[in-house]
C-alpha positions as CSV (number, residue, x, y, z in Angstrom):
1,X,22.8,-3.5,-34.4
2,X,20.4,-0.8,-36.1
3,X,21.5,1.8,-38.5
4,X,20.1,5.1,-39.3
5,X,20.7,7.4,-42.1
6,X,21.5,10.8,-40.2
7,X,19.8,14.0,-41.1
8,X,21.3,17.5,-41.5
9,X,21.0,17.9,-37.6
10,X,23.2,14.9,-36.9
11,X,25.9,15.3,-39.3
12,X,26.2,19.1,-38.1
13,X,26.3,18.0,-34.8
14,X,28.7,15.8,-35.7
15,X,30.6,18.8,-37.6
16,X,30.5,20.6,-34.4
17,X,30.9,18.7,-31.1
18,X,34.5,16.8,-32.4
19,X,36.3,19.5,-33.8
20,X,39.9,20.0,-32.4
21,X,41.1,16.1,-33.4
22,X,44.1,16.0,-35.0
23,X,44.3,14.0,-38.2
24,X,47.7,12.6,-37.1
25,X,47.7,8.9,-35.5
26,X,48.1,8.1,-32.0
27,X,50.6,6.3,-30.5
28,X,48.2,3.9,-28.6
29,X,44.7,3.2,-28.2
30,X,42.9,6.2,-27.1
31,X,39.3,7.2,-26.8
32,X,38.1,10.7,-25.2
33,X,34.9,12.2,-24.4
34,X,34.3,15.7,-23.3
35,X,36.5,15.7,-19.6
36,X,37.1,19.4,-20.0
37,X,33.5,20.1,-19.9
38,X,34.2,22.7,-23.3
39,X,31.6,21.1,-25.6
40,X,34.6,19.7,-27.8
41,X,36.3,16.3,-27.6
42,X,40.0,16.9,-28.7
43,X,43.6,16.5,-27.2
44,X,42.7,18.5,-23.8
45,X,40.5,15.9,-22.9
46,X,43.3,13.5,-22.4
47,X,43.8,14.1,-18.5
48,X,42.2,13.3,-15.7
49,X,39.2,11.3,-18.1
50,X,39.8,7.8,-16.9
51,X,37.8,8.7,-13.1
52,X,34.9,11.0,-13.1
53,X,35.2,13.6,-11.0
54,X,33.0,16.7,-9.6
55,X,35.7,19.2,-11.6
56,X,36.2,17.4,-14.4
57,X,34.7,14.4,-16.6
58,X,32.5,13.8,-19.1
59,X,28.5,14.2,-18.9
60,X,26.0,12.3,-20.4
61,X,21.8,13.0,-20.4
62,X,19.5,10.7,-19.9
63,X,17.5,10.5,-22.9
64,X,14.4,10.1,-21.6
65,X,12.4,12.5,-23.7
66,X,10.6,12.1,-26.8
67,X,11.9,13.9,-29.7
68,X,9.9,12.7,-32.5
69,X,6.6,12.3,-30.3
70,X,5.9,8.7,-31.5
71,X,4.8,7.8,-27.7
72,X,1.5,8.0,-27.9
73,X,-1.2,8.0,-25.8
74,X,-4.9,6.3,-26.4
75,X,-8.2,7.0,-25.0
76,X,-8.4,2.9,-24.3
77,X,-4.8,3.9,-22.3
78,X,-6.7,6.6,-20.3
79,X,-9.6,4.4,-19.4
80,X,-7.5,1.3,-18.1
81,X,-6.2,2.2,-14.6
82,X,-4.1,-1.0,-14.4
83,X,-0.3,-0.4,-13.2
84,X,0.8,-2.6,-16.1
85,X,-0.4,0.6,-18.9
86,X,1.4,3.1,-16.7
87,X,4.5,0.7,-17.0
88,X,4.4,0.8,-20.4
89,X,4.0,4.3,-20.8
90,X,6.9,5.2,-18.8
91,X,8.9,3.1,-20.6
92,X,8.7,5.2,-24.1
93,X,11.4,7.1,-24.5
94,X,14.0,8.1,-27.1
95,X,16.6,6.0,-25.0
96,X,14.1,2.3,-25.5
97,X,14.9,1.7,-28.8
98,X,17.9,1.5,-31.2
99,X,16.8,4.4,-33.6
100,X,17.2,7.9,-33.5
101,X,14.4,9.5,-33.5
102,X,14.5,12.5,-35.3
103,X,16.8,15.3,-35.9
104,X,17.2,16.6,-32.4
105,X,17.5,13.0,-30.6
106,X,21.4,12.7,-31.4
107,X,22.0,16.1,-30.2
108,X,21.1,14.4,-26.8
109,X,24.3,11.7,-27.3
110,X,27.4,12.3,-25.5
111,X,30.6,12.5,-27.8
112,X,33.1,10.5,-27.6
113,X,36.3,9.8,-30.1
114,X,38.9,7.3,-30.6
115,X,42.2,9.3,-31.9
116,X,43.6,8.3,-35.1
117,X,45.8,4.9,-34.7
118,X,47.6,2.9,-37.9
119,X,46.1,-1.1,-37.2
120,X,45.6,-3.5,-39.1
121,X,43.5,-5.3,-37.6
122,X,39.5,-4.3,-35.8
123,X,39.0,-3.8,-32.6
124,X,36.1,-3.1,-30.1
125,X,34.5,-1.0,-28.0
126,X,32.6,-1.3,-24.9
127,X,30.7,-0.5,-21.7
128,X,31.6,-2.1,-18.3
129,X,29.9,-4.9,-17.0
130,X,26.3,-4.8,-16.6
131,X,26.3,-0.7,-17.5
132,X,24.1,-1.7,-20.5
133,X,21.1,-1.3,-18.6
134,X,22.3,2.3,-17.9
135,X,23.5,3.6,-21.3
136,X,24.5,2.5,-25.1
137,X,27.0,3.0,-27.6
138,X,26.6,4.5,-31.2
139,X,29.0,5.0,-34.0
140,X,29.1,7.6,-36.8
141,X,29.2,5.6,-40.1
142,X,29.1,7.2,-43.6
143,X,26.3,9.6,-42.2
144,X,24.3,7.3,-40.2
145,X,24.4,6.6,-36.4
146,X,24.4,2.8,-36.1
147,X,24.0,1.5,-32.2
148,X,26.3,-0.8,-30.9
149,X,24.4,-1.4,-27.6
150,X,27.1,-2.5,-24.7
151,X,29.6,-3.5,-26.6
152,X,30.3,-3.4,-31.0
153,X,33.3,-3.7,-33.3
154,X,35.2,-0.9,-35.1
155,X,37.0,-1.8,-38.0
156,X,40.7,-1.1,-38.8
157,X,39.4,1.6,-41.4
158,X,37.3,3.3,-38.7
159,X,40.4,3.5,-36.3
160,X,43.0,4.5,-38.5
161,X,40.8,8.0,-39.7
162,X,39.5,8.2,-35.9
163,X,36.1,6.7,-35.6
164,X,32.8,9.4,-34.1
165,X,30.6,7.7,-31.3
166,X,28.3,8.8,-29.4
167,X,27.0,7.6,-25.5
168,X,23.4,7.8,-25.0
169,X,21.7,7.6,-21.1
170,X,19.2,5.4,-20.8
171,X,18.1,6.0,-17.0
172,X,18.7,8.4,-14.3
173,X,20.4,7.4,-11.1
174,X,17.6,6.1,-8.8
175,X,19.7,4.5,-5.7
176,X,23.0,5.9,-5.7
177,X,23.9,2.8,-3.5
178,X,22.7,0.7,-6.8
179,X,24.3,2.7,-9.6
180,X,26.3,5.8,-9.0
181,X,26.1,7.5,-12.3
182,X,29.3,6.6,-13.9
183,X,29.9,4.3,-16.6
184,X,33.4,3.6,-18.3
185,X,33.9,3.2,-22.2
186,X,37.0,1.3,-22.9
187,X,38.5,0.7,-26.2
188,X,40.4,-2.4,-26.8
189,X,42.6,-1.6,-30.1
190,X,46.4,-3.3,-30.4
191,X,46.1,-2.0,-26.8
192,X,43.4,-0.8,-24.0
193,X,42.3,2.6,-23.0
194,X,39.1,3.7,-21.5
195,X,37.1,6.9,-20.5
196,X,34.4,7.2,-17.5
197,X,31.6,9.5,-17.9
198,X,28.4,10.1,-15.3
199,X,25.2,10.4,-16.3
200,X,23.6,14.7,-15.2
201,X,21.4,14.8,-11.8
202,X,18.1,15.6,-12.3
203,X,18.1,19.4,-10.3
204,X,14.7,20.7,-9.1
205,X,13.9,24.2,-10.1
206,X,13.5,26.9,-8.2
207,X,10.7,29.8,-7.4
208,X,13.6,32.3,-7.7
209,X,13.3,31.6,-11.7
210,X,11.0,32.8,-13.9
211,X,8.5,30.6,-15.8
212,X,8.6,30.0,-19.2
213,X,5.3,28.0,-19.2
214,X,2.9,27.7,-16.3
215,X,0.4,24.7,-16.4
216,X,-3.4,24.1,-14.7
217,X,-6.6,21.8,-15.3
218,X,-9.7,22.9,-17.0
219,X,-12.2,20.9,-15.0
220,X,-14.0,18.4,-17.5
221,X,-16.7,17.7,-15.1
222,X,-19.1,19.9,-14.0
223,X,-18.6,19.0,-10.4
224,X,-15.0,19.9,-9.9
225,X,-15.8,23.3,-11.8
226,X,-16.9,25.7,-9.1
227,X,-15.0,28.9,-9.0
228,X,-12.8,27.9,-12.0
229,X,-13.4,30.9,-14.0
230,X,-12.3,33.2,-10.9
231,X,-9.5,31.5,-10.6
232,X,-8.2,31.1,-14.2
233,X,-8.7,34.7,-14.9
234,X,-6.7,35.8,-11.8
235,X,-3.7,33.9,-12.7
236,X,-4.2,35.0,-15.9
237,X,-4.0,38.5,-15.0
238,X,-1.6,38.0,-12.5
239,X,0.9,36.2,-15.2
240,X,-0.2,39.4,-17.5
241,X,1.5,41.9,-14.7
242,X,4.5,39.4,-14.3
243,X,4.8,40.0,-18.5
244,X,4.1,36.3,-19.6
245,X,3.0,36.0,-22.8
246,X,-1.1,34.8,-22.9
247,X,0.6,31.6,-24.2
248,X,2.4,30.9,-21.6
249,X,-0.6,29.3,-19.5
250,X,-1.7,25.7,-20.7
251,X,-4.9,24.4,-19.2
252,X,-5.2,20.9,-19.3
253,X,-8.2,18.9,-19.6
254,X,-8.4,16.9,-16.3
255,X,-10.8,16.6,-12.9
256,X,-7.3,16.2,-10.6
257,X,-6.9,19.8,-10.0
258,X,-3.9,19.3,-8.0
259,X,-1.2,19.9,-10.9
260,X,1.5,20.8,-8.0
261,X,0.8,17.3,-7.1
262,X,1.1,15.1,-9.8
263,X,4.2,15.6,-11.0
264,X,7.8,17.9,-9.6
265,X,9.5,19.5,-13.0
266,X,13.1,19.1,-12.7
267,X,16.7,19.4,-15.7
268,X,19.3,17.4,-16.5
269,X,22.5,19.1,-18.6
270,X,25.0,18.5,-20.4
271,X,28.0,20.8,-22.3
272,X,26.7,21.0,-25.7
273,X,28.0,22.6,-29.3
274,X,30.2,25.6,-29.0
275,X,29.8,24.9,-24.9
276,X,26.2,25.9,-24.8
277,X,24.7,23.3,-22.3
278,X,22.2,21.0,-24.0
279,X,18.7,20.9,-21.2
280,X,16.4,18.4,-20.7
281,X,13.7,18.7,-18.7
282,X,12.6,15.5,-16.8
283,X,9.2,15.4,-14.8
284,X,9.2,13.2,-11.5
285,X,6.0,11.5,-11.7
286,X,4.0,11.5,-8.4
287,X,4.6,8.2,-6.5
288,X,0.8,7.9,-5.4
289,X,-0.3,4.7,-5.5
290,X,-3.4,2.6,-4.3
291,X,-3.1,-1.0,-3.3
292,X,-5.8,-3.1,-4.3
293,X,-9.1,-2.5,-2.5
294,X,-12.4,-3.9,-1.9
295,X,-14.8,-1.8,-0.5
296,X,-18.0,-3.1,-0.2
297,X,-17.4,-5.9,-1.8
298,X,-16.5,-3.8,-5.4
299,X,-12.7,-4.9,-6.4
300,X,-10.3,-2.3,-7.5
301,X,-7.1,-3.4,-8.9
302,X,-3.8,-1.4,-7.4
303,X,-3.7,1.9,-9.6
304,X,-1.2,4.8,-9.8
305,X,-2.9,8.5,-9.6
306,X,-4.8,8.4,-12.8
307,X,-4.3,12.3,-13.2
308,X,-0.8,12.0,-13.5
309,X,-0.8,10.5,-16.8
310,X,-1.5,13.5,-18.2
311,X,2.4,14.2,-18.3
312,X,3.0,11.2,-20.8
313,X,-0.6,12.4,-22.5
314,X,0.3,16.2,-22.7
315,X,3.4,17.2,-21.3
316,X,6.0,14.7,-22.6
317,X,8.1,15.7,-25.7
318,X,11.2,17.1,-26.9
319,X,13.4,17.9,-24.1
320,X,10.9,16.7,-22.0
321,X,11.1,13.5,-20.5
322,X,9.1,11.8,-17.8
323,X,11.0,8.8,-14.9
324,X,8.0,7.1,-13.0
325,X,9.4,5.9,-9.4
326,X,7.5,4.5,-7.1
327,X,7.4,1.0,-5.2
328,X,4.4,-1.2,-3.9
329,X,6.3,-2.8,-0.7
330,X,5.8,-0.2,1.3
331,X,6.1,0.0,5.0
332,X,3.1,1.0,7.5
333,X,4.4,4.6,7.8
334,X,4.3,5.6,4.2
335,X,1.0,7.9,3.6
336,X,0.6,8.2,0.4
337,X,-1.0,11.7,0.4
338,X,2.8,12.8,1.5
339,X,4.0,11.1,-2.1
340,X,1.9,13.8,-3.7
341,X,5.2,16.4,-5.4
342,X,3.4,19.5,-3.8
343,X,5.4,17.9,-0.6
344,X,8.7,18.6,-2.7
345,X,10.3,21.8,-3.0
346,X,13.5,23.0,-3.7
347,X,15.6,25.9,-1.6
348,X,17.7,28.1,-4.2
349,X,21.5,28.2,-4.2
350,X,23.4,29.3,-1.2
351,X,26.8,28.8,0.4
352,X,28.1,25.1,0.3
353,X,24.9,24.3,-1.6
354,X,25.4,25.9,-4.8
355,X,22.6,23.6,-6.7
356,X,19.9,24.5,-3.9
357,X,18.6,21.5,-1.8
358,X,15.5,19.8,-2.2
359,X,12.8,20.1,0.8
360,X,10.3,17.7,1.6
361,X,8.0,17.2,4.4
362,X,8.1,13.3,6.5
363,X,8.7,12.0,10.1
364,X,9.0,8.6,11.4
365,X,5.2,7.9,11.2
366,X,4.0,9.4,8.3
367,X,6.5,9.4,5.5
368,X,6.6,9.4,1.4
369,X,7.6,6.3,-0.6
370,X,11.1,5.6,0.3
371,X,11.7,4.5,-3.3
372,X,11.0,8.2,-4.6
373,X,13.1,10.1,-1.7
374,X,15.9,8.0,-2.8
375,X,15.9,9.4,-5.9
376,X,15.9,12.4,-4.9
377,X,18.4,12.8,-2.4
378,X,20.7,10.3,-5.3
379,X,21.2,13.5,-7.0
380,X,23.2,16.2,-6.1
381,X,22.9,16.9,-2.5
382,X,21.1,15.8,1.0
383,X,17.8,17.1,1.0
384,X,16.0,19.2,4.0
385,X,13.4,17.5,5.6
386,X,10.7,19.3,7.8
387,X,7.9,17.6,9.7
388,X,4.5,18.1,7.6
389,X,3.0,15.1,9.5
390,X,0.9,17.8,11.6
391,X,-0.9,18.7,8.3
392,X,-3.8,17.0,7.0
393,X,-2.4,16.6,3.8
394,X,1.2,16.9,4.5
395,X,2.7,18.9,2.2
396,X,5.7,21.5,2.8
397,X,4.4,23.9,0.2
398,X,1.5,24.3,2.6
399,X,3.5,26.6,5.2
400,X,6.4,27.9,3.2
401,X,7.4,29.6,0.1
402,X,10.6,30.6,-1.3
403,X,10.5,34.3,-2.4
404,X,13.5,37.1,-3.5
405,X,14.6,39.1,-0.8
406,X,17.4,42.5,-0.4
407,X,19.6,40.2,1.0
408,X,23.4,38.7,0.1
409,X,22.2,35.5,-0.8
410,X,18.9,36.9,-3.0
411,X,16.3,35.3,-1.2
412,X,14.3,34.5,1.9
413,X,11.4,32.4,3.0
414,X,7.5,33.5,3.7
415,X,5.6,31.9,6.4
416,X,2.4,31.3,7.9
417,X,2.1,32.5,10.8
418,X,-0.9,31.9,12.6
419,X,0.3,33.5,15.7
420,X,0.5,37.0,13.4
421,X,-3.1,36.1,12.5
422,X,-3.9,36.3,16.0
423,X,-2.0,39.6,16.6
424,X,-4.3,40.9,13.4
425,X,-7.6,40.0,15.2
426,X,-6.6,41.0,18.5
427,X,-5.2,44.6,16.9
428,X,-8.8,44.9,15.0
429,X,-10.7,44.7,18.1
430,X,-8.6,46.8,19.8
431,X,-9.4,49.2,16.9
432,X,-12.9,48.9,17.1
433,X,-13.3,46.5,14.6
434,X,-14.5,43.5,16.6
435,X,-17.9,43.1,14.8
436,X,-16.0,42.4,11.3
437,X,-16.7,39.1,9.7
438,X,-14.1,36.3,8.7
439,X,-14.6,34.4,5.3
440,X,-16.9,37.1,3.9
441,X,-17.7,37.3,0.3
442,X,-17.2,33.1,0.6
443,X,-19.2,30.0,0.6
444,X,-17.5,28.9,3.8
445,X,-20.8,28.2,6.2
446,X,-19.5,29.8,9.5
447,X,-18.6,33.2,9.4
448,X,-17.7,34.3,12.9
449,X,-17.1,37.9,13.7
450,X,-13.4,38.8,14.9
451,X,-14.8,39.1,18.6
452,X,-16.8,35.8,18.2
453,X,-13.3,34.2,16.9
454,X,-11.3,34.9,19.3
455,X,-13.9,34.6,22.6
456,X,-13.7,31.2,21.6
457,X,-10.8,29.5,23.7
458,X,-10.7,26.5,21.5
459,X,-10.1,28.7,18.3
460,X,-7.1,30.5,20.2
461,X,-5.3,27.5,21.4
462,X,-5.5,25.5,17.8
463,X,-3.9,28.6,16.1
464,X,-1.4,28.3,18.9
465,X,-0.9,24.9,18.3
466,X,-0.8,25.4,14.4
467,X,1.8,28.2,15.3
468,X,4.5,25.4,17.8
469,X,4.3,23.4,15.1
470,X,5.7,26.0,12.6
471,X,7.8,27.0,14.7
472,X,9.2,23.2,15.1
473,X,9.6,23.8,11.0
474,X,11.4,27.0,10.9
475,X,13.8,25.2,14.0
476,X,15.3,23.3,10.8
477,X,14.8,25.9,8.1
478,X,16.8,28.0,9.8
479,X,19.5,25.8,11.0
480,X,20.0,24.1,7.8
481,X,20.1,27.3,5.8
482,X,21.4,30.1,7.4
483,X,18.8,32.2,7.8
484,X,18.0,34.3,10.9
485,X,14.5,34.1,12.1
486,X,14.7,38.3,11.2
487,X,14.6,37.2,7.7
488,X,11.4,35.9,7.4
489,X,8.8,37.0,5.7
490,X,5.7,36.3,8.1
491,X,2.2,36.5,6.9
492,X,-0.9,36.1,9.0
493,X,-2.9,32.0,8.3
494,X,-5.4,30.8,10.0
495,X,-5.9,26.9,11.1
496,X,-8.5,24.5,11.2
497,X,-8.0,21.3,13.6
498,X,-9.5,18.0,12.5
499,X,-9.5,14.6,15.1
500,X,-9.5,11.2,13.7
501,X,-13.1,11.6,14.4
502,X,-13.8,15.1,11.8
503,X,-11.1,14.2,9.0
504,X,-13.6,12.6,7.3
505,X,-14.9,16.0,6.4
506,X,-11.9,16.2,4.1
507,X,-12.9,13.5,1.9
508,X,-15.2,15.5,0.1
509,X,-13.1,17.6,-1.2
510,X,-11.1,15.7,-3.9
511,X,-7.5,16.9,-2.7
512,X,-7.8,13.5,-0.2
513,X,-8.9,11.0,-1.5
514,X,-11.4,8.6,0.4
515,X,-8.6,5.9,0.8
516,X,-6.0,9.1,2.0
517,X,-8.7,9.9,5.0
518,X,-9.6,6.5,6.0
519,X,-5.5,5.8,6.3
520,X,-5.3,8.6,7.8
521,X,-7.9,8.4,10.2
522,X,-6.8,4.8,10.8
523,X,-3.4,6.3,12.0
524,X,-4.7,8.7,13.8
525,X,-6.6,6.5,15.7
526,X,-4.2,4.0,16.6
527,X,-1.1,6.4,17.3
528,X,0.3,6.4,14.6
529,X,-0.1,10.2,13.5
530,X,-0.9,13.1,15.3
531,X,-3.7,12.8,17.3
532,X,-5.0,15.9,15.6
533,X,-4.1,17.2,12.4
534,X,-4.7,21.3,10.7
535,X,-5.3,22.3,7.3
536,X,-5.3,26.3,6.7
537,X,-8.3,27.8,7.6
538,X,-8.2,31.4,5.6
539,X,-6.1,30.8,2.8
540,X,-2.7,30.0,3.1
541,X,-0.8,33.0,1.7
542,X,2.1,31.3,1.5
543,X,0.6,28.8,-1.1
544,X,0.8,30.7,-4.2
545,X,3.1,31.2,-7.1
546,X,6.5,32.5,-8.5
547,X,5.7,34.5,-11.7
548,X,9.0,35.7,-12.4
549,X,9.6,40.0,-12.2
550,X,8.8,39.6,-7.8
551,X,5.7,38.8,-9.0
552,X,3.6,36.0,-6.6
553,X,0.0,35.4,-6.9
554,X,-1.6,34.2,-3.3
555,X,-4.4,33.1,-2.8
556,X,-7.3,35.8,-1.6
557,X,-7.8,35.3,2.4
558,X,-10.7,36.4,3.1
559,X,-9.8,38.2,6.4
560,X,-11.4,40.4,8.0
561,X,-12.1,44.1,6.8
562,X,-11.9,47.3,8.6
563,X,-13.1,50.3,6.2
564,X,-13.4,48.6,3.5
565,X,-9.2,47.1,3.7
566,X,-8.7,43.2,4.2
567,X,-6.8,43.7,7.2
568,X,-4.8,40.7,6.5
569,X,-3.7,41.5,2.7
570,X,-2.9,44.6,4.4
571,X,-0.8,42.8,6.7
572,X,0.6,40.8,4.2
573,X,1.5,43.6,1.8
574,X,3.1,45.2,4.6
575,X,5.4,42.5,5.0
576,X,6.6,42.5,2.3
577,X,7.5,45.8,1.1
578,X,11.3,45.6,2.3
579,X,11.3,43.1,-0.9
580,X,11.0,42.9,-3.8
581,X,7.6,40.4,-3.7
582,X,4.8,42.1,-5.8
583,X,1.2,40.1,-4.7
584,X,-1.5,39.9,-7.0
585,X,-4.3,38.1,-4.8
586,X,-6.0,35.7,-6.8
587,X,-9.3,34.1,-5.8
588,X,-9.5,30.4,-5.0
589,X,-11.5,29.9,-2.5
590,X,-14.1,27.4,-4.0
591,X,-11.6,25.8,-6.7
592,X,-9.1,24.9,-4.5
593,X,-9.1,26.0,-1.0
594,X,-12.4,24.3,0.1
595,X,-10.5,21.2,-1.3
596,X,-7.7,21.9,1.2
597,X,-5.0,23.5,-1.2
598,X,-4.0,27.1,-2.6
599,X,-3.0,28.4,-6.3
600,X,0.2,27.3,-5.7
601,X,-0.9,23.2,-5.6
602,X,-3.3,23.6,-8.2
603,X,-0.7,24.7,-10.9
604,X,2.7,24.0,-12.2
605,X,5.8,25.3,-13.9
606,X,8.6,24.8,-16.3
607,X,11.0,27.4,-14.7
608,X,14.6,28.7,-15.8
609,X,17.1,26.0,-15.0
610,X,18.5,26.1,-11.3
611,X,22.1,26.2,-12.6
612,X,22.5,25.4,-16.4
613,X,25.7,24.9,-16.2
614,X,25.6,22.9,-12.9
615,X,29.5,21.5,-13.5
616,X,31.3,24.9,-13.7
């Protein structure tokens, strides 16, 4: 047992979070914890608290953040790719060892209470079997929390006044088929009585809620820096018209520019002092992972995504945690450019789904690590699964995009649509505006005119293609929400088609890595994937992000132009002005769309809570 002389914070937390407890002693072993949900543990928390259930029981966080940052982060940590480091690092948190760390850390315990009894004799206190990996026990001695791990003594003195404890998570429910949550604190004094409490889901945010902080890279290498400037200072501006503070944006050292993909922002609540839910946020690491590999000749050890350290490096902190889930026995199907978190979304709140749902993209041959999807759909509610195995890259932020809407529910979806890209071209010729380039202003090579475009049949029929398989999308989007196919927000994209034979063109671009397109092309070849796959040819409108205010920058398409109007922003804009969706185009062309994503995968955002108060 350790014990820790408690600050101011700790003893006013204590002060605060047990008032209510009469001074008068029980009649028989009791010990409470906050069933009522009211950010007090007193008599009202008697019934109901021996079985957890959705309308009433006790909460407890995991506390898997880092209050008084001693997790640190080396250069020699940085350089060694070796899964082993990545362990370890995931492992710090406030939760590993028997100290509180800092002022705030205890403010992240659940309390509990055993009511006044006259003994004689000690007694104990304890978790159920094997819940120790889970969560541990602390008691409130003289000023000082002192952890009792699974299981301590509390002596006669302790019981008669009423002895303070507190529960503190030390995971997250991974496999609700392993561990459901729940653990059960039971107090053996002159008699038995116990108390279950479950541990808060982690909830993904939302694009319906405003950020508070919105992260990117700042390229370190000269190579992955063209168009950086263009892009920074449009999101810049475009956070400026959404009214974030200049502050707001954190750019990150680090050459993976894919910050939508290397780690999915999510909170975990609990009632706190005076009922004001006490938030973590906790940061699902991306499950990318290389096995070991030998090409020509060169060893490389298996390695996680070295990019996504930068969440223990940078990101992790008070109230910010980081869980790390991934597994290495994984099955042919699993391509690991689906594990990257751009694949997983969240849908807001709407009828029988008041948390939202998470969204992810997987079919039966080309699927994310099982081991991570677990996780997520352990939580709070099956998640929505679309088929993203007709993309290059796979992701489900590539097509759709979650934006407010004049509607009873509040919101809608946008799509890409290349069919509506189509209609645009078709419409400018009929115009007179046939001889109007695609991709000007850009580095892309080809420019074709409008006329050129569509006189080529091949060009027609893969934006066709692009547009069944969208439709295939919206076929579940629409059944599994609600949402009438009238609701949707339809912008014009365009598609490139790649066969097993081109995708190594998307190799160069960093957002793939080498090993991604040779698995991929490996699949393809065999059967095993799509025997072509698309990646968005002009921008992907749809790819951008929620700035809070209806605020969304997109990325810049680069349609074509008829006097002097990109006729497909126009289209765009038009689309949207029955909502209350604001664009600000932002250009990303060579930072991230010649790599095969948009704005929205290469930044990231700590959003409002889904639902702070996710038990009421």
């Amino acid at each position: 047992m350790k014990r820790v002389v408690a600050t101011t914070g700790v003893v006013a937390l204590a002060s605060v979070i047990f008032t209510g407890v009469p001074a008068t002693a029980a009649p028989g072993a009791t010990i409470l914890a906050d069933t009522n949900r009211n950010g007090t543990v007193d008599r009202s928390d008697q019934a109901g608290k021996g079985r957890w259930a959705s309308t009433r029981g006790a909460i407890f966080l995991p506390n898997l953040d880092d209050d008084a940052q001693r997790c640190k982060v080396t250069e020699e940590d940085l350089k060694d790719h070796a899964v082993a480091v990545d362990e370890r690092l995931a492992a710090c948190n406030d939760a590993q060892d028997e100290v509180v760390n800092g002022p705030q850390d205890a403010q992240d315990f659940a309390p509990l209470r055993t009511m006044p009894r006259k003994v004689g004799k000690d007694g104990t206190v304890s978790l159920g079997a094997g819940e120790g990996r889970y969560a541990r026990l602390w008691v409130e001695r003289d000023g000082a929390w002192t952890s009792l791990g699974e299981s301590g003594t509390l002596t006669a003195a302790e019981l008669r006044k009423g002895a303070r404890l507190g529960l503190e998570g030390r995971d997250v429910i991974r496999d609700r088929t392993v561990w459901n949550g729940t653990v059960t604190v039971t107090l053996k004094a002159g008699g038995t009585d116990s108390v279950q409490l479950r541990v808060a889901p982690l909830i993904l945010q939302n694009d319906l809620k405003a950020p508070g902080k919105v992260v990117t890279s700042k390229p370190v290498s000269p190579e992955w820096s063209a168009g950086y400037d263009e892009f920074a200072a449009g999101l810049r501006a475009a956070m400026k018209a959404a009214n974030l503070p200049e502050d707001a944006l954190a750019a990150i050292p680090n050459d993976d520019r894919w910050f939508q993909d290397i780690f999915e922002p999510t909170t975990a609540s609990m009632p706190g002092r005076g009922g004001k839910p006490q938030v973590m946020r906790v940061l699902l690491r991306s499950a990318n992972y290389q096995p070991a590999t030998e090409p020509e000749g060169r060893p490389y050890p298996p390695a996680l995504r070295p990019g996504g350290r930068v969440v223990f490096s940078a990101l992790r902190g008070p109230d910010v945690g980081v869980v790390q889930q991934f597994t290495d026995k994984r099955g042919p199907a699993v391509d690991d450019s689906l594990n990257s978190t751009g694949n997983f979304e969240s849908l807001p709140p709407y009828r029988g789904h008041e948390l939202g749902r998470p969204l992810y993209g997987s079919t039966a041959e080309r699927m994310p690590d099982p081991s991570f999807t677990t996780l997520i759909g352990s939580q709070y509610t099956e998640p929505v699964i679309i088929d993203t195995g007709w993309l290059a890259v796979g992701h489900s932020d590539e097509t759709v995009h979650v934006i407010p809407a004049r509607n009873p529910r509040g919101w809608t979806l946008m799509v890409a649509d290349p069919r509506l890209a189509l209609d645009v071209l078709r419409k400018a010729t009929k115009d007179g505006h046939g001889a109007a380039v695609l991709f000007e202003g850009t580095s892309e090579k080809e420019k074709p005119t409008v006329d050129q475009a569509l006189a080529d049949p091949k060009f027609v029929e893969r934006n066709e293609a692009a547009a069944r398989h969208v439709d295939t999308q919206l076929a579940v989007l629409t059944r599994e929400t609600g949402l009438a196919a009238r609701d949707l927000v339809r912008v014009p994209v365009l598609f490139q088609e790649f066969s097993w034979q081109e995708v190594d063109e998307l190799g160069a671009s960093g957002r793939v890595t080498r090993a991604q397109v040779n698995d991929l092309r490996d699949r393809m070849r065999s059967g095993q994937a799509p025997s072509t796959v698309f990646v968005a040819h002009t921008a992907g409108i749809p790819n951008g992000i929620s700035l809070g205010g209806g605020v969304f920058g997109a990325p810049d398409p680069h349609g074509p132009r008829a006097d002097g109007v990109d006729l497909f922003k126009q289209r765009t804009e038009q689309a949207l002005a029955s909502t209350p969706v604001e664009v600000k185009w932002l250009e990303d062309w060579d930072f991230l769309h010649w790599g095969g994503g948009e704005v929205h995968c290469g930044t990231n955002a700590f959003r409002e809570p889904t639902k702070v108060a996710w038990w009421r």
